[in-house]
C-alpha positions as CSV (number, residue, x, y, z in Angstrom):
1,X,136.2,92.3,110.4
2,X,136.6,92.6,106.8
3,X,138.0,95.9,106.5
4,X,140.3,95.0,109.6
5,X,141.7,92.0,107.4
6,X,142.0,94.3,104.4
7,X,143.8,96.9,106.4
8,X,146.4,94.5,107.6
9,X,146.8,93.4,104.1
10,X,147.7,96.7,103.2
11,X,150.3,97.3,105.9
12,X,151.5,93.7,105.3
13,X,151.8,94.8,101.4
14,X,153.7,97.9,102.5
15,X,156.3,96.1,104.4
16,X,156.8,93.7,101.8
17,X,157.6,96.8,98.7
18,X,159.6,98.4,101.3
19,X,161.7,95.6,102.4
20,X,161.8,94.3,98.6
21,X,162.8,97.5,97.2
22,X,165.5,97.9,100.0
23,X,166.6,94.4,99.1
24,X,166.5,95.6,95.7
25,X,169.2,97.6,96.4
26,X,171.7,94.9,97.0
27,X,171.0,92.4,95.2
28,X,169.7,91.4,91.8
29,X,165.7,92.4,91.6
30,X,165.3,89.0,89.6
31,X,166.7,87.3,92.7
32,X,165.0,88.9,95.6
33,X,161.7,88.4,93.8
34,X,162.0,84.9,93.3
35,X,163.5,84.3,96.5
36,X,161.3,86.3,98.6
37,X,158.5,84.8,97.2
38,X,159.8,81.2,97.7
39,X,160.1,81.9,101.6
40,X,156.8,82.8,101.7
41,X,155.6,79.7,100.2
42,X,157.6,77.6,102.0
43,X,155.6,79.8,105.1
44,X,152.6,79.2,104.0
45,X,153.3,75.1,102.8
46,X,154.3,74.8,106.4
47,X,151.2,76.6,108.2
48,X,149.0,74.4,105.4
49,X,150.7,71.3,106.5
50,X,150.6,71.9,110.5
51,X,147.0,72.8,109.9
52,X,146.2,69.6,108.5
53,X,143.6,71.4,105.8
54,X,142.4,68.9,103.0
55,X,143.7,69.5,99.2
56,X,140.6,71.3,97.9
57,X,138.9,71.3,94.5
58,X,140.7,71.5,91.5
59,X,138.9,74.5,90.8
60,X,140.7,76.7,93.8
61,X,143.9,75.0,92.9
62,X,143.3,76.7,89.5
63,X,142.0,80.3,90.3
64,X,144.7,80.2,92.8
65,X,147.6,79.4,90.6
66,X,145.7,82.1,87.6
67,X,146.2,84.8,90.3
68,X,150.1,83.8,90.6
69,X,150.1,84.0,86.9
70,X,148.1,87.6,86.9
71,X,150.5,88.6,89.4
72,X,153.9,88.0,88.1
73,X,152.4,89.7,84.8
74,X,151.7,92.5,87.1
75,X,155.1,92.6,88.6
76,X,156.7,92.5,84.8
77,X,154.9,95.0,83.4
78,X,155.2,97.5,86.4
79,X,159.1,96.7,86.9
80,X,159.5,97.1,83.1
81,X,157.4,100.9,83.1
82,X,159.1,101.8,86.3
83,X,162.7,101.1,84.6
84,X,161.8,103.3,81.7
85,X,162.1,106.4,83.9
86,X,159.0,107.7,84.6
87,X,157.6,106.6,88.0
88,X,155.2,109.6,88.3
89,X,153.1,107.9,85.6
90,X,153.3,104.3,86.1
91,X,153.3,103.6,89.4
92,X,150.2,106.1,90.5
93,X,148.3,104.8,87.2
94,X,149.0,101.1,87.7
95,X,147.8,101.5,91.8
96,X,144.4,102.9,90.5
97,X,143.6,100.2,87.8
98,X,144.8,97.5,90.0
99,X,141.7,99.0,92.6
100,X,139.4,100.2,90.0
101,X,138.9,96.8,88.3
102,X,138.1,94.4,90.9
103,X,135.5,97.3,92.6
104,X,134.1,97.2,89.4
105,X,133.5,93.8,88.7
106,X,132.1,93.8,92.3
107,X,130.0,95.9,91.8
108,X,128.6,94.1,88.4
109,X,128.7,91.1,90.5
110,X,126.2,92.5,92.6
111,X,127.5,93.8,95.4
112,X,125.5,96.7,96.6
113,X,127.9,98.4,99.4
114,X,126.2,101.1,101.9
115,X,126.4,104.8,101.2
116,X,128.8,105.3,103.8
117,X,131.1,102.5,102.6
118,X,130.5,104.1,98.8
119,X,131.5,107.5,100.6
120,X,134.7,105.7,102.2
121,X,135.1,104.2,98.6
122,X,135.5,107.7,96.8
123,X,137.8,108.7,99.5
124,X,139.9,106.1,98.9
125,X,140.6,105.7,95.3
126,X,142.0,109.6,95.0
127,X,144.2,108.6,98.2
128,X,145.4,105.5,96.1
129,X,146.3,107.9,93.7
130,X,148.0,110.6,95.9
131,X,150.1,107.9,97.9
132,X,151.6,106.4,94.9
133,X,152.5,109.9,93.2
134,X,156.1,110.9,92.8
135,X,157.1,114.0,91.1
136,X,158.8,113.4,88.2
137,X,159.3,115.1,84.3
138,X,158.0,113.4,80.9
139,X,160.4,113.7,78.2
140,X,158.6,113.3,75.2
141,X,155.1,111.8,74.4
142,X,156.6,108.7,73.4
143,X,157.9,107.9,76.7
144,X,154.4,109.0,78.2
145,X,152.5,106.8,76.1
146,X,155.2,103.7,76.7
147,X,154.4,104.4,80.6
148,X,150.7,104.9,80.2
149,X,150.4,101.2,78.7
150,X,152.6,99.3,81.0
151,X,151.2,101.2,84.2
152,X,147.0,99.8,82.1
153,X,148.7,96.0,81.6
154,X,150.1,96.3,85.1
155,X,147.3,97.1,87.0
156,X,145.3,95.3,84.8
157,X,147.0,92.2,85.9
158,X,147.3,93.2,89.3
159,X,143.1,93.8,89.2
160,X,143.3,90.0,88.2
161,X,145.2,89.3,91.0
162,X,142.6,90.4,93.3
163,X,139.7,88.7,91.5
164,X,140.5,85.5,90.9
165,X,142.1,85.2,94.4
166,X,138.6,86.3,95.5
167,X,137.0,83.7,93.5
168,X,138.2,80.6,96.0
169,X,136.2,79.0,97.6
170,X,135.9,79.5,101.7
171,X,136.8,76.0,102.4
172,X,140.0,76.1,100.3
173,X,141.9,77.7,103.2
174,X,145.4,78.9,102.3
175,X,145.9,76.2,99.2
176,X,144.2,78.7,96.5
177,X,148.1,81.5,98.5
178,X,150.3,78.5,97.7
179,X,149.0,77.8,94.6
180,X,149.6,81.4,93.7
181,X,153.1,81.5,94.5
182,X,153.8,78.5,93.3
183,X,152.7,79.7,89.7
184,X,154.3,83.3,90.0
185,X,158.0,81.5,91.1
186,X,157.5,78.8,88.6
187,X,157.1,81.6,85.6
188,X,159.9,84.2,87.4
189,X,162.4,81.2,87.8
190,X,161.9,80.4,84.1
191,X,162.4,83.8,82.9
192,X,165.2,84.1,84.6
193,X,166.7,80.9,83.1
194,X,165.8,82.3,79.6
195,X,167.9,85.7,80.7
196,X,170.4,83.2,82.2
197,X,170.1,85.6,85.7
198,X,171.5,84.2,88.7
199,X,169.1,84.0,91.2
200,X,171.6,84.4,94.3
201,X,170.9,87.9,96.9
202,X,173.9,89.0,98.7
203,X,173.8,89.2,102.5
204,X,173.3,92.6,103.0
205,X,169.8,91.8,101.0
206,X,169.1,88.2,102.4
207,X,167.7,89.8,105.7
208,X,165.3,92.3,104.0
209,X,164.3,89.9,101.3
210,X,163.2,86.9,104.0
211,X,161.3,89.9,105.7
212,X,159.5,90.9,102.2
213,X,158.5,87.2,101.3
214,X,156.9,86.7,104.9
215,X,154.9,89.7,104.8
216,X,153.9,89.4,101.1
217,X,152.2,86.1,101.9
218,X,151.2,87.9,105.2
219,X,149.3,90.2,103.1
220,X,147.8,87.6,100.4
221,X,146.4,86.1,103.0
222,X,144.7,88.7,105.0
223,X,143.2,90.2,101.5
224,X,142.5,86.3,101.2
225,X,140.6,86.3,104.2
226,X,138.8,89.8,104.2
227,X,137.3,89.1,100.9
228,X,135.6,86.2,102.6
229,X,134.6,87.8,105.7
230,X,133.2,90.8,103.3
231,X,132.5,92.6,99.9
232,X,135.6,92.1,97.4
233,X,135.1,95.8,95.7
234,X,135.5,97.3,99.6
235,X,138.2,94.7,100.9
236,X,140.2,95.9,97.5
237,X,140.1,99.5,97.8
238,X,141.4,99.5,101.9
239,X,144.1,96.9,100.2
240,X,145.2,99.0,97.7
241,X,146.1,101.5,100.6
242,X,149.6,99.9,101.1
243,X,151.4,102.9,100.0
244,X,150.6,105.0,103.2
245,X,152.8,102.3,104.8
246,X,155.5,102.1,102.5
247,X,155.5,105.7,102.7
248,X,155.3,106.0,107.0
249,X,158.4,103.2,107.0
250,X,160.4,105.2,104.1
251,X,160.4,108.2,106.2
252,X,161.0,107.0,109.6
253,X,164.0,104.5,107.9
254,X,165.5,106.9,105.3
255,X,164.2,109.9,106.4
256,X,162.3,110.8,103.2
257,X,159.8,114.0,102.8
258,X,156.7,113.7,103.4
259,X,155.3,115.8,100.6
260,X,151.8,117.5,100.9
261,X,150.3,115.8,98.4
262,X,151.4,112.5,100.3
263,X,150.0,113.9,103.3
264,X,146.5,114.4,101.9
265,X,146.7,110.7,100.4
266,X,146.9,109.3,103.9
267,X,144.2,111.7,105.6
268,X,142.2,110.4,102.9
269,X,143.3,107.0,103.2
270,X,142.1,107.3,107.2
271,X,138.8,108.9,106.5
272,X,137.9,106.4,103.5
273,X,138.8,103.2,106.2
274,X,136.7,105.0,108.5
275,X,133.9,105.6,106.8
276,X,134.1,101.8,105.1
277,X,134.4,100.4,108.7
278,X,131.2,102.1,109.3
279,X,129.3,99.9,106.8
């Protein structure tokens, strides 16, 4: 069930950077960020509320609202390295640390997952890699060392994200999700104010940014909810896989290549979900 839920997450995260980058397009990134990611509070304060769950512990309210905080560093830091040109560094690098980290303090944590799910696990951190690459030149070592640090602080944040999401408590429910976004929209809004942004989308981008706030908090939750039902350093890795859809919906939609060494991601991606599901 776990590797289900973790799946799911990473075709709900898929959706979400597709639709958000397509919103992207038309409207201010600022703007779609902040409102995407209020729709998908205001989804989750409303299945919270109809669901009748108790306010839990101050202690999930808090690792809930760190993770919005890891994961509007994350967003900053990968925007920012993305924007300085080279995409074929930072967004590959970032995709890896943002796995690497929480399997690793998983694993220190004392998970112990079975040789086929470490099998599935080697599979799937080179297919992380692979789905994220984009071909791309690096003009001068400068630049390449600029993109190498934001892509480490971006998935070093996003690695954050993961863990102290994981660290809620079962009981919580979806508070620990709200809390989150709450945080990330409270810091977002705020820097925008600073920047003096508007925070309007356009209509063209309304539609795509509603879809990529739903299935954002579509996705927190199901990673929410695997990493209860299973291991966190296994639920993380199938996750992380979100780029095979982003990939899939870019070429059926835009009719992008599918370049080999996107193709060999995804087999990957299938045989390391396969072998995890066989834990």
């Amino acid at each position: 069930m776990s590797v289900l839920l973790a799946a799911l997450s990473a075709l709900c995260y898929g959706v979400a950077d597709f639709s958000g980058g397509y919103a992207a397009r038309r409207s201010p990134l600022v703007a779609v960020l902040v409102t995407s990611q209020a729709a998908g509070a205001l989804l989750a304060l409303a299945f919270v509320l109809a669901s009748g769950e108790a306010l839990p512990a101050g202690r999930d309210l808090a690792w809930g609202a760190a993770a919005g905080v890891a994961g509007a560093g994350g967003l900053a830091f990968l925007y920012r390295g993305i924007a300085g040109g080279l995409v074929a560094v930072v967004s590959p690098a970032a995709a890896l640390v943002g796995a690497a980290i929480p399997v690793a303090f998983g694993i220190l944590s004392g998970e112990r997952p079975s040789p086929a799910a470490l099998a599935g696990s080697a599979l799937c951190l080179p297919a992380i890699l692979l789905l994220s690459w984009e071909r791309g030149g690096v003009a001068d070592r400068r630049a390449l060392r600029s993109a190498l640090a934001h892509a480490l602080l971006a998935g070093a944040f996003i690695g954050l994200f993961f863990i102290a999401l994981a660290r809620t408590a079962s009981g919580s429910g979806l508070w620990p999700v709200l809390a989150a976004r709450g945080a990330s929209i409270a810091l977002l809004a705020t820097a925008a104010a600073l920047r003096r942004e508007r925070l309007l989308v356009t209509r063209a981008g309304a539609p795509p940014t509603l879809v990529a706030g739903v299935a954002d908090m579509a996705a927190n939750v199901f990673f929410l909810l695997a990493t209860r039902a299973g291991l966190l350093s296994l639920a993380v890795l199938v996750a992380s896989l979100y780029p095979a859809p982003t990939v899939l919906l870019a070429r059926v939609f835009f009719r992008e290549h599918l370049s080999p060494v996107r193709a060999l991601g995804l087999a990957l991606a299938v045989a390391g979900i396969a072998l995890i599901g066989l834990r």
